[in-house]
C-alpha positions as CSV (number, residue, x, y, z in Angstrom):
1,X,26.7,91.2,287.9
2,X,29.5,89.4,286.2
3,X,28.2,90.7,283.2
4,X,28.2,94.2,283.7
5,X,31.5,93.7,285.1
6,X,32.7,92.0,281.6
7,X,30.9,94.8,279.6
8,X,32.1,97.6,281.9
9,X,36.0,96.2,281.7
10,X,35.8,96.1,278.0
11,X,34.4,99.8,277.8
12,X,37.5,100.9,279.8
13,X,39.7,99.2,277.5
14,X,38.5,100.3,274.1
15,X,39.0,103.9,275.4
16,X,42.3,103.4,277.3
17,X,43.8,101.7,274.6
18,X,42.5,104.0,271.6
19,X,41.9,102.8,268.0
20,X,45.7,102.2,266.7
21,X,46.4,99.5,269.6
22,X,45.2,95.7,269.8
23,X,42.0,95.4,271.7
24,X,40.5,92.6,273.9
25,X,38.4,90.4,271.7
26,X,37.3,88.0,274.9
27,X,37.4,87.7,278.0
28,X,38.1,84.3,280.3
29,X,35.2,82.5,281.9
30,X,36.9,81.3,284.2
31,X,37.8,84.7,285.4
32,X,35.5,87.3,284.3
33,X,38.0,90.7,283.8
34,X,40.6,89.2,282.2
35,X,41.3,89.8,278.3
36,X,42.3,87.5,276.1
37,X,44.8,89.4,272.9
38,X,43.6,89.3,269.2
39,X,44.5,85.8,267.8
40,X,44.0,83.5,270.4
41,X,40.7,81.8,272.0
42,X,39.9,80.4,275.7
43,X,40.3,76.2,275.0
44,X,36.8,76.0,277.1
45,X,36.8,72.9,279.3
46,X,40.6,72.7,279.8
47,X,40.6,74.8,283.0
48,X,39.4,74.8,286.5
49,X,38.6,77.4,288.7
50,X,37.5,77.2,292.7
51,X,37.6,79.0,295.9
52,X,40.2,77.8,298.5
53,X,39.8,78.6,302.0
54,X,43.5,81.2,301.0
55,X,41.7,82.7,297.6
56,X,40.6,81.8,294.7
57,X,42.6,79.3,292.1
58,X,42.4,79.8,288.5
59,X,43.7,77.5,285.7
60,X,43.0,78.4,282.5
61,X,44.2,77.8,278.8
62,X,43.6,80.2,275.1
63,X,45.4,79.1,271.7
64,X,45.8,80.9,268.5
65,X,48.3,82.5,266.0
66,X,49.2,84.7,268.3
67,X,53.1,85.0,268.7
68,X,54.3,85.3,272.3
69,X,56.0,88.5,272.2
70,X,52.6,90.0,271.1
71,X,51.3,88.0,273.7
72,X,53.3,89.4,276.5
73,X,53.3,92.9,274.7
74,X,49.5,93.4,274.9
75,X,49.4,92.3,278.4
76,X,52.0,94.6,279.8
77,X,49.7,97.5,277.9
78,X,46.0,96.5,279.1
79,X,46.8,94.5,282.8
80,X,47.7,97.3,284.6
81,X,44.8,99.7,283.5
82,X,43.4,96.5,284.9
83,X,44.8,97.0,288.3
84,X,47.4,94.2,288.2
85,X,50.9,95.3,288.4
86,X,53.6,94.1,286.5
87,X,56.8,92.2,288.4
88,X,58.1,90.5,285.1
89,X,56.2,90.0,281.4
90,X,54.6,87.0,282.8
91,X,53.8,87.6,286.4
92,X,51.4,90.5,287.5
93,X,50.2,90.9,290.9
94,X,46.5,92.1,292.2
95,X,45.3,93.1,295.8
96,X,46.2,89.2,297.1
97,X,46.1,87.3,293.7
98,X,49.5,86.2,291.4
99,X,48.7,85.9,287.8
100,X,51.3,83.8,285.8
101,X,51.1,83.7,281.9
102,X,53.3,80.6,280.1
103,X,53.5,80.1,276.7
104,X,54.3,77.3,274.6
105,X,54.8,76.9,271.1
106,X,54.0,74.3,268.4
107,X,53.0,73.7,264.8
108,X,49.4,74.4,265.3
109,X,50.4,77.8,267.0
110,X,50.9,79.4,270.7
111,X,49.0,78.0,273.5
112,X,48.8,81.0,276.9
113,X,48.2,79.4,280.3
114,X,46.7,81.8,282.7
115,X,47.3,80.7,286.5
116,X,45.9,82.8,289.3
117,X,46.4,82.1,292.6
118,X,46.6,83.7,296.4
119,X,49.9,84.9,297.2
């Protein structure tokens, strides 16, 4: 099911966003339907994800050349065809779930850290 989910998120996106704009390359394992931008790849075993009696609680990490503004930029264009809706370019809101993006930067390039939680 997850995987239809993944394949059938992705579809939506290639033809909502059209061939001039950035695509989704991945997705999060941690959290099935969301994207990760072009440049940047999920740091696998650096996250958690569980169920909390409030909702579910998602802590998860990508790194890359990706520069933040193109970060936040292709996230303000693909979350809410998603069905999150912006407050801010790093807080989005879904149904009963808060996703917070925070980037950092260093010489090896931008690290993204994805929190979801209940509100």
């Amino acid at each position: 099911m997850a995987r239809f989910r993944r394949l059938a998120t992705a579809f939506v996106l290639t033809l909502l966003l059209g061939a001039g704009s950035a695509r989704a390359e991945a997705f999060l394992s941690a959290y099935e339907d969301l994207p990760l931008p072009p440049g940047l790849t999920e740091a696998m075993g650096s996250g958690v994800s569980f169920d909390s009696p409030s909702g579910r609680i998602v802590e998860a990490y990508a790194h890359g050349a990706a520069k933040a503004a193109d970060i936040l930029k292709f996230y303000a264009a693909t979350l809410p065809q998603l069905g999150w809706t912006r407050e801010s370019d790093r807080l989005y809101r879904r149904e009963a779930e808060v996703l917070r993006l925070e980037t950092s930067h260093d010489r090896a390039g931008t690290t993204l850290r994805f929190t979801i939680s209940p509100e």
